[in-house]
PDB file of N, CA, C and O in Angstrom, chain B, residues numbered from 101:
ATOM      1  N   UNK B 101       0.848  -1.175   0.000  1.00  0.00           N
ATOM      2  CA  UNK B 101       0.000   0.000   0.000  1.00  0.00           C
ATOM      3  C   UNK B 101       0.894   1.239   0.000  1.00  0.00           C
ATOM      4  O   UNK B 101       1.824   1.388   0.793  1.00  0.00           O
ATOM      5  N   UNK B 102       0.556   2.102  -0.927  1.00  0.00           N
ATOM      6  CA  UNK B 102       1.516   3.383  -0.780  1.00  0.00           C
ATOM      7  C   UNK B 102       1.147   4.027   0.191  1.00  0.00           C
ATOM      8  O   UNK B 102      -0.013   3.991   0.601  1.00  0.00           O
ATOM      9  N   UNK B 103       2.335   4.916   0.864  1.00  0.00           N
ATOM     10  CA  UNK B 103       2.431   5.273   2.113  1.00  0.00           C
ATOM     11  C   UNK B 103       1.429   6.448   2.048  1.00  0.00           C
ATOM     12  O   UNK B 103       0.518   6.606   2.860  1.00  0.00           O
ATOM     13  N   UNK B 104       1.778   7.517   0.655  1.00  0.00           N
ATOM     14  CA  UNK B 104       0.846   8.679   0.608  1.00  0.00           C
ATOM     15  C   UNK B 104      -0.667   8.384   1.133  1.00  0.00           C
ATOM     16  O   UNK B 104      -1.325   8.948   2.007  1.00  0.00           O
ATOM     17  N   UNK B 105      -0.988   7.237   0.235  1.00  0.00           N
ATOM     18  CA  UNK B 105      -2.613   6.807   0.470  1.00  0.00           C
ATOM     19  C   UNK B 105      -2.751   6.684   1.914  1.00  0.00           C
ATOM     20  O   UNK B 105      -3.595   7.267   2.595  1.00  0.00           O
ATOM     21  N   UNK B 106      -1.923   5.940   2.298  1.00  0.00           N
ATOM     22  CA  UNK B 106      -2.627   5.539   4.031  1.00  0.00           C
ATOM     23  C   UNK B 106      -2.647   6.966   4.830  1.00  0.00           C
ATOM     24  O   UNK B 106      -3.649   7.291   5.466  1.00  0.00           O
ATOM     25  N   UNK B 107      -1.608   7.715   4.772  1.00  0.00           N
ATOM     26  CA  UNK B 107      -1.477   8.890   5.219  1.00  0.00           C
ATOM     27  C   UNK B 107      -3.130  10.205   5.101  1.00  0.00           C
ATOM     28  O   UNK B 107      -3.656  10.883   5.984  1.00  0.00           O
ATOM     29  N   UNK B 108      -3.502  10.035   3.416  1.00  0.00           N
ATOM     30  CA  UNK B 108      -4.612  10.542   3.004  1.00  0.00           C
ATOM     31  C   UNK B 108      -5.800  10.278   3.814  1.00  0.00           C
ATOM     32  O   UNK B 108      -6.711  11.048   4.118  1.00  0.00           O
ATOM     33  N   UNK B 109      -5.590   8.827   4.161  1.00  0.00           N
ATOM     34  CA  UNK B 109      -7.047   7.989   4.599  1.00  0.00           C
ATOM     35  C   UNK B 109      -7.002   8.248   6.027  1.00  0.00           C
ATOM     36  O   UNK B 109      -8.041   8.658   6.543  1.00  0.00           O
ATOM     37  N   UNK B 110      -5.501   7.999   7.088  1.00  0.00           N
ATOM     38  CA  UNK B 110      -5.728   8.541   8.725  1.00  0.00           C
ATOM     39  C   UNK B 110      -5.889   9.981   8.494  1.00  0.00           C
ATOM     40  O   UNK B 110      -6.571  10.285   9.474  1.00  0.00           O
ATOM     41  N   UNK B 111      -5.692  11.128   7.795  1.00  0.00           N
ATOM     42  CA  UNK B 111      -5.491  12.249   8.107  1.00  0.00           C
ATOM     43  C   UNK B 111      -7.401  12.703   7.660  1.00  0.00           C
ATOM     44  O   UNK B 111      -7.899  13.687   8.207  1.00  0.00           O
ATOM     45  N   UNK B 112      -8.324  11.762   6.553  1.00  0.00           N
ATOM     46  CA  UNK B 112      -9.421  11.750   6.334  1.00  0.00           C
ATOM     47  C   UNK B 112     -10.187  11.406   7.585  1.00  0.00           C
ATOM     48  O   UNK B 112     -11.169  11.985   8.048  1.00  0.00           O
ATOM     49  N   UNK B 113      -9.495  10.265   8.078  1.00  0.00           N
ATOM     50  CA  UNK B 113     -10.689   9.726   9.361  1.00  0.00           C
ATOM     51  C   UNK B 113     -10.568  10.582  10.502  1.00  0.00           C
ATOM     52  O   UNK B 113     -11.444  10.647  11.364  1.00  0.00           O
ATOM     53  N   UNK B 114      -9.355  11.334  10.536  1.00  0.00           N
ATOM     54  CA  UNK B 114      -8.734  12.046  11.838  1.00  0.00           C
ATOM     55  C   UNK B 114      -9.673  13.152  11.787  1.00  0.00           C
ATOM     56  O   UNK B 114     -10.523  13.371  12.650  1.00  0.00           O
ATOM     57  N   UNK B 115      -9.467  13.893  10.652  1.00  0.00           N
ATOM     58  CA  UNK B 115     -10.923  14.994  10.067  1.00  0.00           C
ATOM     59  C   UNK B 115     -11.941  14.592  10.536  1.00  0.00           C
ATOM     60  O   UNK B 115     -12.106  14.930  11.708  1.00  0.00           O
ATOM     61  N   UNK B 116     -12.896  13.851   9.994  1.00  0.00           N
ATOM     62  CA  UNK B 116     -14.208  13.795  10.364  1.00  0.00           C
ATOM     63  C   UNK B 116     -14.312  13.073  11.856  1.00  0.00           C
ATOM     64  O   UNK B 116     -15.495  13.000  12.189  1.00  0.00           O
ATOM     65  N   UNK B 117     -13.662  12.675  12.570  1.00  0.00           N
ATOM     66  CA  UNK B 117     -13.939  12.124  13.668  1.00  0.00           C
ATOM     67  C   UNK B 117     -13.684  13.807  14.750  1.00  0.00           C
ATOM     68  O   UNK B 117     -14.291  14.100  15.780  1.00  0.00           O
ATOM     69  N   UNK B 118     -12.808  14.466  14.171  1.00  0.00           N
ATOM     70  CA  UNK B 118     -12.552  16.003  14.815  1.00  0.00           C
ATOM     71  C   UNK B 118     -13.576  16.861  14.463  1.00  0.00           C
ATOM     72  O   UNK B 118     -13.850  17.850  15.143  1.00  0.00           O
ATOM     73  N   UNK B 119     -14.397  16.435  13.044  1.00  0.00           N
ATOM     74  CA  UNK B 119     -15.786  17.640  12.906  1.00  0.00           C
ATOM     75  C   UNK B 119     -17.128  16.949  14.013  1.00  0.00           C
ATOM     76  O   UNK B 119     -17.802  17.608  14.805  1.00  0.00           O
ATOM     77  N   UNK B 120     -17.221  15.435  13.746  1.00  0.00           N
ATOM     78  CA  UNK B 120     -18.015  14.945  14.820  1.00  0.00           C
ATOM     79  C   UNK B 120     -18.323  15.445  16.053  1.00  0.00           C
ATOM     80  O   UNK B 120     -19.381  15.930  16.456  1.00  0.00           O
ATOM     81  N   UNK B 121     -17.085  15.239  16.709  1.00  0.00           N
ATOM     82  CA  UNK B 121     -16.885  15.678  17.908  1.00  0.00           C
ATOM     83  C   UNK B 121     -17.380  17.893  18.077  1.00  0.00           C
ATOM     84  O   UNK B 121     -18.011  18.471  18.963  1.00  0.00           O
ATOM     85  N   UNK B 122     -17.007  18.207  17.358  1.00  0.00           N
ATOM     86  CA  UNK B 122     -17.066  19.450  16.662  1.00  0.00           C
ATOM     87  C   UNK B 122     -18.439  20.045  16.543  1.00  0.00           C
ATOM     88  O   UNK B 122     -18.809  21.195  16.781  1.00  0.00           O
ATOM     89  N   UNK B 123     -19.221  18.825  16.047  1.00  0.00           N
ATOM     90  CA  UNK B 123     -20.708  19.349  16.052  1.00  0.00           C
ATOM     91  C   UNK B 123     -21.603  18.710  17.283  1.00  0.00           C
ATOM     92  O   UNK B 123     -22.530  19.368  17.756  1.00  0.00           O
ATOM     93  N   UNK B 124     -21.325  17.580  17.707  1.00  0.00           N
ATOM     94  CA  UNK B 124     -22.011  17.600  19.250  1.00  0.00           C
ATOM     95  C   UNK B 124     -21.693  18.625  20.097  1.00  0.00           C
ATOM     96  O   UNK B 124     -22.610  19.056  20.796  1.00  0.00           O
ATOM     97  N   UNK B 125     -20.282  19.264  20.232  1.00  0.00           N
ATOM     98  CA  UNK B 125     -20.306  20.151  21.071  1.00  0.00           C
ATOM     99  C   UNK B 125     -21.138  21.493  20.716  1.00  0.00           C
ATOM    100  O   UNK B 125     -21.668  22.204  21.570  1.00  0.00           O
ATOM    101  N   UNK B 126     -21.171  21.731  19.295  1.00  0.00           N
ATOM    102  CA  UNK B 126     -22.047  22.826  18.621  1.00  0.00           C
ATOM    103  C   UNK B 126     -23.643  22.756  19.398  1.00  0.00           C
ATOM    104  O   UNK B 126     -24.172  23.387  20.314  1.00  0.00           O
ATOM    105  N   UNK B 127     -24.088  21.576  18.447  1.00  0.00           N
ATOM    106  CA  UNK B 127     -25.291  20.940  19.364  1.00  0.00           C
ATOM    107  C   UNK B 127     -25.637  21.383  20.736  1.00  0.00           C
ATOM    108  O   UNK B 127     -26.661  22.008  21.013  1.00  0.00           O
ATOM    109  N   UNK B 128     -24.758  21.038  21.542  1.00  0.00           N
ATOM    110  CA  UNK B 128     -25.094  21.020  22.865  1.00  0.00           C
ATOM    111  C   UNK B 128     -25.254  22.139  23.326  1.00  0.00           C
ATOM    112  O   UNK B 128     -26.287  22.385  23.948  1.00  0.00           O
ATOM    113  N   UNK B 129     -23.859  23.511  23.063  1.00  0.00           N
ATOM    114  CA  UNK B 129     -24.006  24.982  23.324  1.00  0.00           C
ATOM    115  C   UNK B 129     -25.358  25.304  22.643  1.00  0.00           C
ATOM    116  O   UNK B 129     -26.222  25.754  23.396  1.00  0.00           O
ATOM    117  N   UNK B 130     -25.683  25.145  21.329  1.00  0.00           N
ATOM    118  CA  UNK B 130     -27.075  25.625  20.948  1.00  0.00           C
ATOM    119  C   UNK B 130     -28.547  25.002  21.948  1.00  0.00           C
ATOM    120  O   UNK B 130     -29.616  25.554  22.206  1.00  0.00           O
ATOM    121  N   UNK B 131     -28.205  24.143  22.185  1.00  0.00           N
ATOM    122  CA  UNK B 131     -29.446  23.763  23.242  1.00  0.00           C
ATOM    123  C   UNK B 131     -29.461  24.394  24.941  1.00  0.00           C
ATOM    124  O   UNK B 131     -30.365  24.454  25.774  1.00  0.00           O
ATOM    125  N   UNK B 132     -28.445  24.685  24.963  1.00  0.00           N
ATOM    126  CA  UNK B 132     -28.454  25.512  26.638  1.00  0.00           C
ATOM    127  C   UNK B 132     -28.721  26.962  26.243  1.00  0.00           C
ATOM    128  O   UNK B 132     -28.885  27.933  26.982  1.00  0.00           O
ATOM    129  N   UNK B 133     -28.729  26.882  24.791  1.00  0.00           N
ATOM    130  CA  UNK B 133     -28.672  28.911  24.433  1.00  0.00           C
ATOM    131  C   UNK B 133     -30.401  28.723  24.371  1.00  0.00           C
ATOM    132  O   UNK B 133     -31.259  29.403  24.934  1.00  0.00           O
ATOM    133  N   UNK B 134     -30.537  27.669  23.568  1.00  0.00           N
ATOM    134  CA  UNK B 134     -32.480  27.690  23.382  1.00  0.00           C
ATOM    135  C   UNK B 134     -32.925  27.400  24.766  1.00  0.00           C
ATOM    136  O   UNK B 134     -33.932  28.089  24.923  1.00  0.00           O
ATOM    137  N   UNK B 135     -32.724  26.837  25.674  1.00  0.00           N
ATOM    138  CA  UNK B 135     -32.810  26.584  27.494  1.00  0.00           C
ATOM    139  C   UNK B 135     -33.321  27.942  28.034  1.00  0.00           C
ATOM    140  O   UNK B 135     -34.467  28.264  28.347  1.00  0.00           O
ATOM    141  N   UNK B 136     -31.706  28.942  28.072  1.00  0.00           N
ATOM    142  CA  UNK B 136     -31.625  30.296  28.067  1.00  0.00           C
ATOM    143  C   UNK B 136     -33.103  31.216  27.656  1.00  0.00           C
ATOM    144  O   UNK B 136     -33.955  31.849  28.279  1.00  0.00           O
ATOM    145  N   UNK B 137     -32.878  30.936  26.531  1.00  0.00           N
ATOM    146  CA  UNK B 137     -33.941  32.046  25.646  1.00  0.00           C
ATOM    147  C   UNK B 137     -35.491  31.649  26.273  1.00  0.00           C
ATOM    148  O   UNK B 137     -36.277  32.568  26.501  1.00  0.00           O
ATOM    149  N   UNK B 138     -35.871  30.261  26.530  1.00  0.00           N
ATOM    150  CA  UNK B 138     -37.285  29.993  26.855  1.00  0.00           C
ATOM    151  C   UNK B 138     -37.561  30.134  28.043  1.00  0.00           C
ATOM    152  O   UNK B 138     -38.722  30.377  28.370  1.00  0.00           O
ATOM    153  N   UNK B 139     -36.532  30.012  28.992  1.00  0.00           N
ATOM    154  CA  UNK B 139     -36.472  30.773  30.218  1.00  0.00           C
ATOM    155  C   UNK B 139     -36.862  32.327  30.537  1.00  0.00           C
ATOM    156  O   UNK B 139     -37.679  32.889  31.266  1.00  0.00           O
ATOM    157  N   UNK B 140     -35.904  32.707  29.657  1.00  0.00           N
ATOM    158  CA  UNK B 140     -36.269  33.978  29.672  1.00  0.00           C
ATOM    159  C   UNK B 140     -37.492  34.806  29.152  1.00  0.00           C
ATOM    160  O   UNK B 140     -38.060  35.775  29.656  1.00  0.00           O
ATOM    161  N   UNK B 141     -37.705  34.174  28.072  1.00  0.00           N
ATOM    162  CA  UNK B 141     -39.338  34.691  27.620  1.00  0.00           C
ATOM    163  C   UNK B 141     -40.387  34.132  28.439  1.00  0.00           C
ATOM    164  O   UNK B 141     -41.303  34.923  28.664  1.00  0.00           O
ATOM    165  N   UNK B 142     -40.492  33.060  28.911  1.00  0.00           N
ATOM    166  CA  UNK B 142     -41.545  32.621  29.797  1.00  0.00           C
ATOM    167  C   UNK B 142     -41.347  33.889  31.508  1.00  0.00           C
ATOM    168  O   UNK B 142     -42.189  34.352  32.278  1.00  0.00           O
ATOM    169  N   UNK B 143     -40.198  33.981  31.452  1.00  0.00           N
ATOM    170  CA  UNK B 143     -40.160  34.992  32.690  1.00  0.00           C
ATOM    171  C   UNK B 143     -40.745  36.176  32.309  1.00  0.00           C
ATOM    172  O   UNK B 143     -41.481  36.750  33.112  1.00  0.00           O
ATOM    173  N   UNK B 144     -40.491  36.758  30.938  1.00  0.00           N
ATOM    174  CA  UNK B 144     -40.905  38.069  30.632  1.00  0.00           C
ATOM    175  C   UNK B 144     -42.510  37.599  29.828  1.00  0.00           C
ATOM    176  O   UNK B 144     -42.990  38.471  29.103  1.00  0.00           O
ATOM    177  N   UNK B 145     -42.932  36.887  29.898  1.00  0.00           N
ATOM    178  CA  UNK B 145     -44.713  36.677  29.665  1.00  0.00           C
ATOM    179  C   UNK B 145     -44.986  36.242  30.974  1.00  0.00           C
ATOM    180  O   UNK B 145     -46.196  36.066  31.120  1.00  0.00           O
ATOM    181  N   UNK B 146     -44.553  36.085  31.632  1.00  0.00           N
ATOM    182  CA  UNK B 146     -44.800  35.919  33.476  1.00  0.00           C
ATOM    183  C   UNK B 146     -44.766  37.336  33.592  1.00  0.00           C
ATOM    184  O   UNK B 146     -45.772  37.684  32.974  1.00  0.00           O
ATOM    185  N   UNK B 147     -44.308  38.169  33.939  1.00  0.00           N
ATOM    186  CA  UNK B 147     -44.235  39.183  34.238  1.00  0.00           C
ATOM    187  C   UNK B 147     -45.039  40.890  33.563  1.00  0.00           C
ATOM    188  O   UNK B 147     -45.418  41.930  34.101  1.00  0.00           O
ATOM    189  N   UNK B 148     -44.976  40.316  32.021  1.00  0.00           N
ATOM    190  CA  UNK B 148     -46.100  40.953  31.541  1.00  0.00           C
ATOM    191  C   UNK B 148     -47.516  40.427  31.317  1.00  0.00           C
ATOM    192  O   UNK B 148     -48.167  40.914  30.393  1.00  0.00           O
ATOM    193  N   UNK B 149     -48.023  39.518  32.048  1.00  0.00           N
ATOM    194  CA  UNK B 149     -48.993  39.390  32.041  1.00  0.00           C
ATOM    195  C   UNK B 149     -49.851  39.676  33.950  1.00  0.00           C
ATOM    196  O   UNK B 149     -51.033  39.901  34.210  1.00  0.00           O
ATOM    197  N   UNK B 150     -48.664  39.537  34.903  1.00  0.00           N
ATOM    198  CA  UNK B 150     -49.498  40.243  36.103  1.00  0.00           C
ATOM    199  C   UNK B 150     -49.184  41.750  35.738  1.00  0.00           C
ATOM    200  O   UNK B 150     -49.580  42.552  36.584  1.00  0.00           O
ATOM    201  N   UNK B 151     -48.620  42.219  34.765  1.00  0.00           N
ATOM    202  CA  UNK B 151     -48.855  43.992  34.904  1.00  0.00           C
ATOM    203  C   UNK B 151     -49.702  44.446  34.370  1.00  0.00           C
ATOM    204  O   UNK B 151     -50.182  45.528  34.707  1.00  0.00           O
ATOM    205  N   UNK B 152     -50.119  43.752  33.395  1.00  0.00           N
ATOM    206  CA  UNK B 152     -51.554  43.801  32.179  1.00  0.00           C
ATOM    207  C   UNK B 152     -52.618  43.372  32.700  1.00  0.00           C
ATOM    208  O   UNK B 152     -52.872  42.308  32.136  1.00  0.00           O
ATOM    209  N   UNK B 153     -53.515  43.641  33.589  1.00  0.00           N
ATOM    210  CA  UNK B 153     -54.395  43.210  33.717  1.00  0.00           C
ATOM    211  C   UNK B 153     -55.890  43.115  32.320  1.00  0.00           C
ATOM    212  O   UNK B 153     -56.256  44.006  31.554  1.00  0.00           O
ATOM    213  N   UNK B 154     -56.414  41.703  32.468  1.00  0.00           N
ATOM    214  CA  UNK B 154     -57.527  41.297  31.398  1.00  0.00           C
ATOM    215  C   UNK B 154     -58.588  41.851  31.612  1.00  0.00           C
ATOM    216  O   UNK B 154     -59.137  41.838  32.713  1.00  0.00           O
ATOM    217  N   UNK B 155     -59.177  42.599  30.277  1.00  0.00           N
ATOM    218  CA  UNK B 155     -60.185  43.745  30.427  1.00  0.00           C
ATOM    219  C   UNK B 155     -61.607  41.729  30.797  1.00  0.00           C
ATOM    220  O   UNK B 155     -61.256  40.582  30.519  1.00  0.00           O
ATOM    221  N   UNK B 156     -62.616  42.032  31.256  1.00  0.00           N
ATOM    222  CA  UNK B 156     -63.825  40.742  31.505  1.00  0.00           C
ATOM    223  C   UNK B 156     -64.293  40.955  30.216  1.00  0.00           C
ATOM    224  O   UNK B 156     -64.287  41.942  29.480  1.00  0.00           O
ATOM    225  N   UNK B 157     -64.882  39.306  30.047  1.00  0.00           N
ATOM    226  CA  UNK B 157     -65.615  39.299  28.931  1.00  0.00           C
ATOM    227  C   UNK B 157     -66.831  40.221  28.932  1.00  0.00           C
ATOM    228  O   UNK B 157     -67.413  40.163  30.015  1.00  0.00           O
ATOM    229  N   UNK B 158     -67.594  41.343  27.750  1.00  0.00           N
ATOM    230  CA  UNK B 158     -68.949  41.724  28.169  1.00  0.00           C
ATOM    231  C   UNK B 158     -69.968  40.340  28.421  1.00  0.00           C
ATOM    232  O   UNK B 158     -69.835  39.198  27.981  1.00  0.00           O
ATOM    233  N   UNK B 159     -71.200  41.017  29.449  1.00  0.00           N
ATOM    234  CA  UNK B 159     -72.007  40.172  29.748  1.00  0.00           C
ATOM    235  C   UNK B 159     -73.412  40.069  29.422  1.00  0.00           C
ATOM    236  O   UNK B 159     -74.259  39.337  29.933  1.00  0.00           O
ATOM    237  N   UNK B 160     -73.573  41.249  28.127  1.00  0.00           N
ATOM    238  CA  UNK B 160     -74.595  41.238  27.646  1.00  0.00           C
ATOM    239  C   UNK B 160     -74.571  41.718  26.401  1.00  0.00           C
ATOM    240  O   UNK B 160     -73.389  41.829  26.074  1.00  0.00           O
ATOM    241  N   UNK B 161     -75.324  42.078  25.496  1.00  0.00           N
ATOM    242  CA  UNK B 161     -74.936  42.503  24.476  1.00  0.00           C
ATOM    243  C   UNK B 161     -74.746  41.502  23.028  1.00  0.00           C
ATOM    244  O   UNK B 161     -74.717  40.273  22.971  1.00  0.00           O
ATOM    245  N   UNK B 162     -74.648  42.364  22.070  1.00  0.00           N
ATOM    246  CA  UNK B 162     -73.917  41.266  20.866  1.00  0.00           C
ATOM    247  C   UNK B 162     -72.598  41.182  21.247  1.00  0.00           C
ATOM    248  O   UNK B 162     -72.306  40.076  21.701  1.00  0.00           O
ATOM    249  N   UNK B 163     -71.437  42.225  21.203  1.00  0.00           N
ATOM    250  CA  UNK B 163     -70.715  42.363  21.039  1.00  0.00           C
ATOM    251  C   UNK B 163     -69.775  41.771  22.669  1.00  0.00           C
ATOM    252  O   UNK B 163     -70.121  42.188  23.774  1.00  0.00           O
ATOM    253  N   UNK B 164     -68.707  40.861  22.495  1.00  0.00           N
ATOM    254  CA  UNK B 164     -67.667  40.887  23.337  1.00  0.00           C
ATOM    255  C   UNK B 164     -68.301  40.134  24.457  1.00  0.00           C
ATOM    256  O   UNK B 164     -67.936  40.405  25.601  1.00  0.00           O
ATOM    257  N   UNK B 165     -69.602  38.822  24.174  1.00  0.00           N
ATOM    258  CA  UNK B 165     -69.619  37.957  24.989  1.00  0.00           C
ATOM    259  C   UNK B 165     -69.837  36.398  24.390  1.00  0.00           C
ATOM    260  O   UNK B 165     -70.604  35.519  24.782  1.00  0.00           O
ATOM    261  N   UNK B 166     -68.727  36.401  23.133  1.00  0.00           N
ATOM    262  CA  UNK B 166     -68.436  35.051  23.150  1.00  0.00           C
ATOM    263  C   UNK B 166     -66.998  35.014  22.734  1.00  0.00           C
ATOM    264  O   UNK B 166     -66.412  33.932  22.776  1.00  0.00           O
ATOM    265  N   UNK B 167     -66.325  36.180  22.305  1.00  0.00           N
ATOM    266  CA  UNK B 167     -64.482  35.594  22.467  1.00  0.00           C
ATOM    267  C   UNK B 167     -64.005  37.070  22.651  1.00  0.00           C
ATOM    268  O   UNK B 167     -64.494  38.060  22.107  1.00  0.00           O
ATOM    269  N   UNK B 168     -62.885  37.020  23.582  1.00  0.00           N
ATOM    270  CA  UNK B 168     -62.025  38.199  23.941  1.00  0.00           C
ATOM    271  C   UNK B 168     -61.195  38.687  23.124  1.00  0.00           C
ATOM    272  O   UNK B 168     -60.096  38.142  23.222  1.00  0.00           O
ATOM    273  N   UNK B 169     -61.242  39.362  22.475  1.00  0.00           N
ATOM    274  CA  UNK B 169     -60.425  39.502  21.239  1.00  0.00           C
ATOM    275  C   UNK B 169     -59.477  40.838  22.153  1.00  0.00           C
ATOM    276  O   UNK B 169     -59.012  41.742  21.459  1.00  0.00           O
ATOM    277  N   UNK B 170     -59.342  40.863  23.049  1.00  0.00           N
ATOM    278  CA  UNK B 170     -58.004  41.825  23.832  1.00  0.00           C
ATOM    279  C   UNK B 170     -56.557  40.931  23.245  1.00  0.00           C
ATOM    280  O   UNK B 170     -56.392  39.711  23.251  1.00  0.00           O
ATOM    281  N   UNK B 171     -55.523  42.114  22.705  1.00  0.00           N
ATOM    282  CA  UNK B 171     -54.761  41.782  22.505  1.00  0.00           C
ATOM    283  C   UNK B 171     -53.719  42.625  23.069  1.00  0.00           C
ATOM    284  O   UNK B 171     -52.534  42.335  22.904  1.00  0.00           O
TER     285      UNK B 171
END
């Protein structure tokens, strides 16, 4: 076997076993960043929703006693 070739083929497997590794760690930082972010928006719709108080549905009428259209 020529030496070049074998050289081509460990320095090929050495590559992709180094991008592998490369993208689980990618992976993983992107999932503690999406963790992060849903944390944080659920805190800030926690928080803007006890400052907003919900106007009541009307209780008579046509209008505004079968869906709340408050946005």
């Amino acid at each position: 076997m020529d030496v070049a070739l074998s050289n081509a083929i460990i320095q090929t497997a050495t590559h992709m076993a180094s991008a592998r590794n490369s993208d689980a760690v990618n992976i993983a930082v992107l999932k503690k960043a999406l963790d992060m972010q849903e944390t944080t928006a659920a805190a800030m719709l926690g928080a803007m929703a006890q400052s907003l108080p919900q106007p009541q549905l009307a209780t008579s009428g046509t209008l505004g006693t079968q869906l709340n259209t408050y946005a």
